[in-house]
C-alpha positions as CSV (number, residue, x, y, z in Angstrom):
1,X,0.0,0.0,0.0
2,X,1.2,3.1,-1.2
3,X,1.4,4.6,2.8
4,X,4.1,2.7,4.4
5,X,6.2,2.7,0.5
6,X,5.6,6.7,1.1
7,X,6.4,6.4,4.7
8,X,9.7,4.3,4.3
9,X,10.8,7.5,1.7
10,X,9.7,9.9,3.9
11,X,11.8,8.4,6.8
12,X,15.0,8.5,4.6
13,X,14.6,12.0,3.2
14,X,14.1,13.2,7.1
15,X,17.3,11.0,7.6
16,X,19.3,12.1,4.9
17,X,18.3,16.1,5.9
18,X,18.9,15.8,9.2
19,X,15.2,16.9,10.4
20,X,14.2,16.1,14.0
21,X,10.6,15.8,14.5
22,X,10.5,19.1,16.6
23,X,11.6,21.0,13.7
24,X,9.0,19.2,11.6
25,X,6.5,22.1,10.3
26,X,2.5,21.3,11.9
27,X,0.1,20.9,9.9
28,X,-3.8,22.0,10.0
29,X,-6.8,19.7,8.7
30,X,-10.3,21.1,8.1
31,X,-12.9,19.1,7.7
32,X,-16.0,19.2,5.0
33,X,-19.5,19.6,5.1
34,X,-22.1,17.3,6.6
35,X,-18.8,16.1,8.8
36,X,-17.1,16.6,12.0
37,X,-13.1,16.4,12.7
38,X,-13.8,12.7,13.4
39,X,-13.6,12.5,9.3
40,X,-9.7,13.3,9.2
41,X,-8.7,10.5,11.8
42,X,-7.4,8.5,8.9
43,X,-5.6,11.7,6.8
44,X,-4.2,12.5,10.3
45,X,-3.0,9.0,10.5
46,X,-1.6,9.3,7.0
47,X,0.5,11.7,7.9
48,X,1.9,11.4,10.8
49,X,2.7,7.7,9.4
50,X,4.9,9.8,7.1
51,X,6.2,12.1,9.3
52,X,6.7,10.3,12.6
53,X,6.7,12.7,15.6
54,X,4.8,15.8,13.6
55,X,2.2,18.0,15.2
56,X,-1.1,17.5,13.4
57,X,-4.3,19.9,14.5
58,X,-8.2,19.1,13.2
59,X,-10.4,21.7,14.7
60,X,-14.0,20.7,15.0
61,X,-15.9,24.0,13.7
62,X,-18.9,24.0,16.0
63,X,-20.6,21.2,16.6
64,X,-19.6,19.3,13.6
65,X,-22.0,18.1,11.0
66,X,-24.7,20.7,11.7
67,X,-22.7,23.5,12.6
68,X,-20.5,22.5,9.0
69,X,-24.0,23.8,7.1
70,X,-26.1,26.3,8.8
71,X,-22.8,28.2,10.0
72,X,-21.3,31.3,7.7
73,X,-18.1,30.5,6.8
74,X,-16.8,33.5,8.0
75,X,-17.5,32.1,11.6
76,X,-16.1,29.0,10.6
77,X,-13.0,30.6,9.6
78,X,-12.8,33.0,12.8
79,X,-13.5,29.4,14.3
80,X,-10.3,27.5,12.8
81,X,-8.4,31.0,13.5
82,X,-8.6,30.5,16.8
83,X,-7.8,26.7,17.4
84,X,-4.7,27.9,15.4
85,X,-3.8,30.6,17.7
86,X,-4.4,28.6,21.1
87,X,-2.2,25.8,19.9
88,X,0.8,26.2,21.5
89,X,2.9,23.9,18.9
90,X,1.7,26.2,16.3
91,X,4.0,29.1,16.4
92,X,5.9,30.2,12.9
93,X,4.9,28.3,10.4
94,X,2.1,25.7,9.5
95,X,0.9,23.7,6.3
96,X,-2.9,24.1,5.9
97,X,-5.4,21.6,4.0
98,X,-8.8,21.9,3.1
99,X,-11.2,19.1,2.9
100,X,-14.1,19.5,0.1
101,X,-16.2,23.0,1.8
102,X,-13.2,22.7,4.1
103,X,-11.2,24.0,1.3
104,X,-12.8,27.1,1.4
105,X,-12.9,27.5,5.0
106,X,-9.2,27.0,4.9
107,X,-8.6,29.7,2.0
108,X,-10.6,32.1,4.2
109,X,-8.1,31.0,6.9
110,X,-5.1,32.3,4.8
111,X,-6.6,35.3,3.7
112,X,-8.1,36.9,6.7
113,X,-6.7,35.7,10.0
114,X,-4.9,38.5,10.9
115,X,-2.3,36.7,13.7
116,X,-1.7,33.3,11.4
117,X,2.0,32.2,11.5
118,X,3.2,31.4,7.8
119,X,1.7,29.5,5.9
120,X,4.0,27.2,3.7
121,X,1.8,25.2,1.6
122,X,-2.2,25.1,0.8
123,X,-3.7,22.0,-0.2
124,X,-7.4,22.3,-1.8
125,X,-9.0,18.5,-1.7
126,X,-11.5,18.6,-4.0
127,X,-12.8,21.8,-2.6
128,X,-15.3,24.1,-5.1
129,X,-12.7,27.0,-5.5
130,X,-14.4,28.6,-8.3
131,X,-18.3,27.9,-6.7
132,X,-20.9,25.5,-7.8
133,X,-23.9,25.9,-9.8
134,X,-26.0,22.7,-9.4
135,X,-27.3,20.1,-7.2
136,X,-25.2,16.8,-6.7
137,X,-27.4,13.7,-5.8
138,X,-26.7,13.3,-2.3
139,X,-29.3,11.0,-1.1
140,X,-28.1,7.7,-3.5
141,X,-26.1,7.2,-0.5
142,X,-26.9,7.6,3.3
143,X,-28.0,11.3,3.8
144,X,-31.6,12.5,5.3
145,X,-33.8,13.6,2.0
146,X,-34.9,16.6,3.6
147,X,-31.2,17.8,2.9
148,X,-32.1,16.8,-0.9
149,X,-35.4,19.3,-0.7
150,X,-33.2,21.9,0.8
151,X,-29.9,21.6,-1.7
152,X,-33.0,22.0,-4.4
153,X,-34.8,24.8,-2.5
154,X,-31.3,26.1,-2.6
155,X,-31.1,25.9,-6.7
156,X,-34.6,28.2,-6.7
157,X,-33.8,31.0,-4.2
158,X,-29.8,30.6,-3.7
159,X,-29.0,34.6,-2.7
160,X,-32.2,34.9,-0.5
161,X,-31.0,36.3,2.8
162,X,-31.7,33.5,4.6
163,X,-29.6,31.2,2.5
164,X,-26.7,33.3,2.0
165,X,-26.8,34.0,6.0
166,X,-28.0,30.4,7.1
167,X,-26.7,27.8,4.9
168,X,-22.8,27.7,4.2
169,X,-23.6,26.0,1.0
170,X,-25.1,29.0,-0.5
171,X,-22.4,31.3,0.2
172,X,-20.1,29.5,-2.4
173,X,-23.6,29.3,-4.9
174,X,-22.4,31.0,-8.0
175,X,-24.8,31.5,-11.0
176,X,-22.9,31.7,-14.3
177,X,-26.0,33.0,-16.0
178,X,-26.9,35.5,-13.6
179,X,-23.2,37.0,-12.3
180,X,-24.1,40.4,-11.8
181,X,-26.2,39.1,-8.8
182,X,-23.7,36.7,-7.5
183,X,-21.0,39.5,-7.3
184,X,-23.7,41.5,-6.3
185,X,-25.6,39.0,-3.3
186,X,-22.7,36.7,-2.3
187,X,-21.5,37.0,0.8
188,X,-18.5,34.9,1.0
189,X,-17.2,33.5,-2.5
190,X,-17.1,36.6,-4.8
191,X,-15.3,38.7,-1.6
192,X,-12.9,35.3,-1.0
193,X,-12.1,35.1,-5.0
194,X,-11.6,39.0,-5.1
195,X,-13.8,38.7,-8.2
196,X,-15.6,42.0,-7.3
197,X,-14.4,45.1,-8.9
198,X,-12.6,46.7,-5.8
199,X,-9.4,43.9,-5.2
200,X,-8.1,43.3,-1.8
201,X,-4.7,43.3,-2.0
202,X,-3.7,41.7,1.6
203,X,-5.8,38.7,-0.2
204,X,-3.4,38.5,-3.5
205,X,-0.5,39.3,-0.9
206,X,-1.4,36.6,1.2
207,X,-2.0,33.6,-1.5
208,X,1.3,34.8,-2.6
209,X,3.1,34.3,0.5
210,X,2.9,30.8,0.2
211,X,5.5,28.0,-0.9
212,X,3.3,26.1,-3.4
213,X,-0.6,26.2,-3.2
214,X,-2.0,22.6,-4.5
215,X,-5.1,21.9,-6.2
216,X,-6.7,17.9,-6.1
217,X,-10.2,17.0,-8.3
218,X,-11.6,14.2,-8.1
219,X,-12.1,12.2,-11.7
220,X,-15.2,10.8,-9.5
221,X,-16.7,13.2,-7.9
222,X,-20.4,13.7,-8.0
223,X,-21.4,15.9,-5.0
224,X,-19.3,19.1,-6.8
225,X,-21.2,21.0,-9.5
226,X,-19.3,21.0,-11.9
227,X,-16.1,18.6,-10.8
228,X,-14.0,20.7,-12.2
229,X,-14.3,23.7,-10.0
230,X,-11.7,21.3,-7.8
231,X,-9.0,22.7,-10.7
232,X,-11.1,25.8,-10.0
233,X,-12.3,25.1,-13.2
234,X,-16.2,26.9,-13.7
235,X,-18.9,27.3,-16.1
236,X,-18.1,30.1,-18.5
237,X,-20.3,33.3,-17.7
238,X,-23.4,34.1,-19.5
239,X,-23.4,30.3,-21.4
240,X,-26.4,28.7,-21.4
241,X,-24.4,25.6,-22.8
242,X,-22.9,25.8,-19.8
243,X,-19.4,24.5,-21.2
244,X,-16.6,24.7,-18.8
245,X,-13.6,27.2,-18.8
246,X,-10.5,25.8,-17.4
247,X,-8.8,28.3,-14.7
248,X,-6.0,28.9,-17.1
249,X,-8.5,30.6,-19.4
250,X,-10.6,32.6,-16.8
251,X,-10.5,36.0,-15.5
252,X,-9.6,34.9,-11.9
253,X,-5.9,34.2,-14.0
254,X,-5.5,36.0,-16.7
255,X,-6.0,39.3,-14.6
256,X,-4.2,37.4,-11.8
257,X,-6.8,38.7,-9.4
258,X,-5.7,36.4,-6.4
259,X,-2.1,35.8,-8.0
260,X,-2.8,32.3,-9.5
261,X,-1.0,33.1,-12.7
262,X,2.2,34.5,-11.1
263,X,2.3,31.1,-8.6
264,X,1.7,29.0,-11.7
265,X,4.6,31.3,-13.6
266,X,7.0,30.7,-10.6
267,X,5.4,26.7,-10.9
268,X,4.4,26.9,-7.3
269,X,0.6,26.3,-8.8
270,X,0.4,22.2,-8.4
271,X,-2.6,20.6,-9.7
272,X,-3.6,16.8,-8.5
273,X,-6.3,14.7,-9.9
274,X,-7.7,11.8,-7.8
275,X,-9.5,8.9,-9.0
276,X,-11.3,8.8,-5.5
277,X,-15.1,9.3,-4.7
278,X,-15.4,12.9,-3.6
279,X,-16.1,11.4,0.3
280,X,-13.4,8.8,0.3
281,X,-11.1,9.9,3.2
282,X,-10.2,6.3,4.8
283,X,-9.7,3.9,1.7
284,X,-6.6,2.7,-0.6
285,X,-7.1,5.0,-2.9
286,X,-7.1,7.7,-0.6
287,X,-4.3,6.6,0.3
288,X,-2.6,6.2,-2.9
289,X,-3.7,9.7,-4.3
290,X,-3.0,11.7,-0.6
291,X,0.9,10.2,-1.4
292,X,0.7,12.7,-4.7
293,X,0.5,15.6,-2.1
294,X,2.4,13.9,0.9
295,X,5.8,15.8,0.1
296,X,4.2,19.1,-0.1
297,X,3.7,18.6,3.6
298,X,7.4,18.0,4.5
């Protein structure tokens, strides 16, 4: 299995640069939607099996699975902030990963927290960086079906107050064939994505602080709408085909408005793709795919 083959490299490279686990750099977990922390035992496992003796932290963010959808990611993100900053093995440095909506979260994490020590690398697991714009099919699997009615309710009336205050999934709800209302109504994704036309600088600054910032999709996936938004990938605006712009080709880069083109230019811009379901966290494929992003987290 491709963990203890990663492990047994991992080992020799620590060996061969002389790296004590103190000196090992932490790194922060945050968990998805629908979830609690208890969803990143295995990752944790993962990579701590790589990197005997390093500090790993999973916040819960609230309660867990309820809290994950009827909390504003900003709170979520003050939230993770904080568990950061009261973790005394947390001090200079960290590596931060994002899990699916815990993507986001963790972006919001390196853009606003005003006290966060540096952040060395960012790893997006098939997170919807660019939005969604559709409803994925939740309940083929084991999910209450009044989440189904309200994902749909969602697709109907997705910048209402009470679903851009109330529901975390409709604050990363962006409507290709209506922008002007989703720059205009949403309250976290078109501020985080500096896609409005006033830019926030400390944002670009702060995604370009990092060593290398790694995107994952998942070949898979059927919860993100569309799968690509993982490569932060979206629908192209005002389409009704709905065909799909790759990043390279978007505004977002070409106008560098977070500074994805100058991290791709310098190649610190890493793009994964997985061959895992979108919720797969704990099998053999996870692990084979999380060993693609494993020496990011040295």
């Amino acid at each position: 299995m491709y963990r203890s083959r990663c492990g047994a490299y991992v080992a020799i490279f620590v060996f061969l640069c002389g790296v004590s686990s103190a000196e090992r750099t932490p790194v922060v977990l945050v968990h998805g939607i629908i979830a609690g922390n208890e969803t990143m035992v295995h990752p944790m496992q993962v990579i701590q099996d790589a990197y005997p003796g390093v500090h790993v932290l999973a916040p819960e963010i609230g309660n867990g699975k309820v809290d994950s959808m009827f909390w504003g990611i900003d709170k979520m993100v003050d939230a993770v902030c904080k568990a950061i900053a009261d973790d005394p093995q947390i001090s200079s440095e960290l590596h931060l990963v994002g899990y699916s909506q815990g993507g986001l979260v963790a972006r919001g994490v390196l853009q606003k927290c005003a006290s966060l020590p540096r952040v060395r690398s960012f790893v997006s697991w098939v997170s919807p960086q660019a939005g969604v714009f559709g409803v994925p099919q939740l309940c083929d699997t084991d999910c209450p079906h009044w989440l189904q009615h309200l994902l749909e309710g969602l697709y109907k009336t997705p910048y209402e107050k009470h679903f851009q205050h109330d529901a975390s999934f409709a604050q990363y709800w962006k409507d290709p064939l209506d922008y002007s209302k989703y720059l205009a109504q949403s309250v976290y994704l078109a501020d985080l994505n500096n896609e409005r036309a006033q830019k926030n600088a400390t944002y670009k600054e702060r995604i370009l602080s990092v060593d290398s910032l790694t995107l994952v999709q998942s070949s898979a996936d059927k919860i993100l709408v569309p799968r690509e938004t993982g490569w932060w990938g979206f629908y192209k605006i005002g389409d009704p085909a709905l065909s799909i712009v790759p990043l390279e080709r978007t505004q977002q880069y070409t106008e560098d408005w977070l500074g994805l083109r100058t991290l791709d230019e310098s190649k610190r811009l890493l793009k994964f793709m997985s061959p895992c379901e979108h919720q797969d966290y704990t099998s053999s494929c996870f692990d084979e795919a999380f060993g693609q992003v494993l020496p990011m987290l040295a």
